[in-house]
C-alpha positions as CSV (number, residue, x, y, z in Angstrom):
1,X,-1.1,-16.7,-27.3
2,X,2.3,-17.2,-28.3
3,X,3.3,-13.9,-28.0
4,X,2.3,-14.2,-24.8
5,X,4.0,-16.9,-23.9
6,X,6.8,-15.4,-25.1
7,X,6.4,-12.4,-23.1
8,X,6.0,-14.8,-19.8
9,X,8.7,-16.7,-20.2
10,X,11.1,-13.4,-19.4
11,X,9.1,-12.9,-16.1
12,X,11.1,-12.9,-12.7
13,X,8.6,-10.6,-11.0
14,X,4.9,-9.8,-10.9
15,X,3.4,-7.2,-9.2
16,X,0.1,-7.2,-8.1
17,X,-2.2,-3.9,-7.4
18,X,-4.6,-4.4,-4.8
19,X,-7.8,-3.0,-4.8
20,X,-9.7,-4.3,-7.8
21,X,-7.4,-7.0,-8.6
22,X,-6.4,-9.1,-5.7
23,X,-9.9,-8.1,-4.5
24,X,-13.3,-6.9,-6.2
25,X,-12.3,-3.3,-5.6
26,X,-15.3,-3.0,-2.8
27,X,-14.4,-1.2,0.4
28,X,-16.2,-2.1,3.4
29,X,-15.4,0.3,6.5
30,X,-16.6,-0.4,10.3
31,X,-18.3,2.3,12.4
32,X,-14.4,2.2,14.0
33,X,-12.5,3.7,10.4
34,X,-11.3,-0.4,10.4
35,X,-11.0,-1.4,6.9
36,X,-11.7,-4.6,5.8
37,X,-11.0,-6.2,2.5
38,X,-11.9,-9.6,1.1
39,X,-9.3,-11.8,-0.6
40,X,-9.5,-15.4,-2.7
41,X,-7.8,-17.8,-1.3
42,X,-7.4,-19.2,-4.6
43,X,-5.4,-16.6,-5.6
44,X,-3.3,-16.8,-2.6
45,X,-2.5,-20.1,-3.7
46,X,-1.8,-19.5,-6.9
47,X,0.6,-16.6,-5.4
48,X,2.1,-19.2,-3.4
49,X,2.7,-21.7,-6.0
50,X,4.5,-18.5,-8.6
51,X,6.6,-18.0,-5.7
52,X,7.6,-22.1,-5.1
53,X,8.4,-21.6,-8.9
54,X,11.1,-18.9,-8.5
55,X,9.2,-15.7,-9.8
56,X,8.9,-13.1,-7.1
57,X,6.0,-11.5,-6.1
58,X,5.9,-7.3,-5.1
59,X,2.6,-5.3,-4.5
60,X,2.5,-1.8,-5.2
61,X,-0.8,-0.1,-3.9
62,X,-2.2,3.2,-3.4
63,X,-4.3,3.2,-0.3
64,X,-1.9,1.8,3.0
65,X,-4.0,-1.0,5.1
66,X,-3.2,-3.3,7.9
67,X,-4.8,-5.8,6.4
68,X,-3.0,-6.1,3.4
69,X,0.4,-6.3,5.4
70,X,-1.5,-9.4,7.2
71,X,-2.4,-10.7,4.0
72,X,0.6,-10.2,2.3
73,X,2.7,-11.6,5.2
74,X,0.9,-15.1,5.4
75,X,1.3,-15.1,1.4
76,X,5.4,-15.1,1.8
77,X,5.5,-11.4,0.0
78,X,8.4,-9.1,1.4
79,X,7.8,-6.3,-1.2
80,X,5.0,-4.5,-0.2
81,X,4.3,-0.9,-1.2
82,X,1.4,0.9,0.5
83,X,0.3,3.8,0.1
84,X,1.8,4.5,-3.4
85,X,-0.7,7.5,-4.9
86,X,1.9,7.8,-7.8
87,X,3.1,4.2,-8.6
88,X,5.8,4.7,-10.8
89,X,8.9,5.6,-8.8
90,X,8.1,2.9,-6.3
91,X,8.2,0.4,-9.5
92,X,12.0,2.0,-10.2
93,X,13.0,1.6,-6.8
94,X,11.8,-2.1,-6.6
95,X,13.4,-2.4,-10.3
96,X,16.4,-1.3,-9.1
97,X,17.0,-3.0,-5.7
98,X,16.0,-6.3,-7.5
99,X,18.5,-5.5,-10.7
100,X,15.7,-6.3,-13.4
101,X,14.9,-5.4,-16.5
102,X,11.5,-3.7,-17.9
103,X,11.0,-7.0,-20.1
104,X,11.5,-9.5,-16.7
105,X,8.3,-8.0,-15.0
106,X,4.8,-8.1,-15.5
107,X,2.7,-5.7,-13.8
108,X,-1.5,-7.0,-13.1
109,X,-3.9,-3.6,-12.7
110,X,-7.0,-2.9,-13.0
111,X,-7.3,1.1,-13.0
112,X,-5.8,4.3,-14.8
113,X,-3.6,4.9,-11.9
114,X,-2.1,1.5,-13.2
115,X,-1.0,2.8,-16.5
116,X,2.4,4.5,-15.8
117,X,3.8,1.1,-14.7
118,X,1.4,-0.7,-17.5
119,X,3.7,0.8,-19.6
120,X,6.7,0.1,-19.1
121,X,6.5,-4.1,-18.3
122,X,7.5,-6.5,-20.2
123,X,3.9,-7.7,-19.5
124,X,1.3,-5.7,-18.7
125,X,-2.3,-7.7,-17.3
126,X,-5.5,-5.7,-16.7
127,X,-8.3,-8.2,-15.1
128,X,-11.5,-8.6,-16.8
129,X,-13.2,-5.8,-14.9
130,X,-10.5,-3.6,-15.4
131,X,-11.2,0.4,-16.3
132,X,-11.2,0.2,-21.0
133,X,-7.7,2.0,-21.0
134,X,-5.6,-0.4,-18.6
135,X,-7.7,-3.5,-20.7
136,X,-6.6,-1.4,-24.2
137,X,-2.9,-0.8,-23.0
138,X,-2.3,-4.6,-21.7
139,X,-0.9,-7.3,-23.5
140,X,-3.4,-9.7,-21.8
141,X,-6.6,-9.4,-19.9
142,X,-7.6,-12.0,-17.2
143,X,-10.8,-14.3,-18.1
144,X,-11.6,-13.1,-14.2
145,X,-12.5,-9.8,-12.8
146,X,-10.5,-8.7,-9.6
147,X,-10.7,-10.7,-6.5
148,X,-12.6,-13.7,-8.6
149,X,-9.7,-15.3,-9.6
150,X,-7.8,-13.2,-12.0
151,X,-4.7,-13.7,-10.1
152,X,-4.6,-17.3,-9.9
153,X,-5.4,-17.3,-13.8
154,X,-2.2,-14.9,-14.4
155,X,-0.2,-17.1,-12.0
156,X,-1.2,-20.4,-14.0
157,X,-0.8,-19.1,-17.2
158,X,3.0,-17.8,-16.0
159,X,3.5,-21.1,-15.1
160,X,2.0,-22.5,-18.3
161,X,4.3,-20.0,-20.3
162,X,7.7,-21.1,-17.7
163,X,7.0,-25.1,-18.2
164,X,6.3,-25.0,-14.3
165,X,2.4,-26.0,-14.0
166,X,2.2,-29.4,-14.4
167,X,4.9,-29.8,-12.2
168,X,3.2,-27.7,-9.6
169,X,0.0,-29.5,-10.1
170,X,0.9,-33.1,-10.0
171,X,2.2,-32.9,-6.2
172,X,-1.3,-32.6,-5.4
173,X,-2.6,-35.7,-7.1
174,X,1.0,-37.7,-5.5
């Protein structure tokens, strides 16, 4: 756990995948081709309360969806990037544009595609019910599968790491 810790106390930004991490990875499609997704609004929360803290929040996905750009819009996150089959250059470009370092973000996945960006974090997450090689290649795997919760446990325990939590908490009990 220390290492960890150590690892989160360098973070500036996490990105999040979608499918299978900020939701349980099922797919539910109308008779219309609408997509519809759901999301825990804990983990919204917990996205919120990262973001109060002063670490940035980016999604790269590879499927696009007009839900997500809802989602992601009432959550406060301006980098979104949809449609990403290869995730890797987007990660550069968002690296780049944000002048960070590999060690100041973590990447949370859940899936193979995952792995090039897995990689090269400082801190790489799967979520519990993450594909064996994105759970063998990260230096932490969420107590929560994808859309249970996992997210709101990897925001916490950024927190946690960034002495940030309890102050977070405590304006709820005010």
């Amino acid at each position: 756990m220390q290492d960890l810790y150590a690892k989160a106390r360098q973070i500036k930004l996490v990105i999040f995948d979608v499918d299978g991490v900020l939701t349980d990875g099922s797919l539910f499609l109308g008779d219309d081709g609408q997509e519809y997704k759901a999301f825990n609004s804990k983990d919204g929360h917990g996205m919120k309360m990262l973001q109060a803290s002063g670490v940035a929040i980016a999604i790269i996905t590879g499927r696009t969806s007009e839900v997500v750009r809802i989602r992601m819009s009432s959550l406060g996150i301006a980098h979104v990037y949809q449609g990403k089959a290869e995730k890797l250059p987007a990660y550069e470009e968002l690296k780049d544009e944000l002048g960070l370092s590999d060690t100041q973000i973590a990447y949370v996945g859940d899936d193979v595609v995952d792995l090039p960006v897995m990689t090269r974090v400082g801190l790489a997450i799967s979520v519990q019910d993450g594909h064996g090689l994105t759970k063998q290649h990260a230096h932490w795997v969420t107590p929560s599968g994808g859309g249970r919760g996992a997210a709101r446990e990897v925001c916490e325990m950024l927190m946690d790491a960034q002495g940030t939590l309890g102050d977070a908490l405590a304006d709820y009990l005010d």
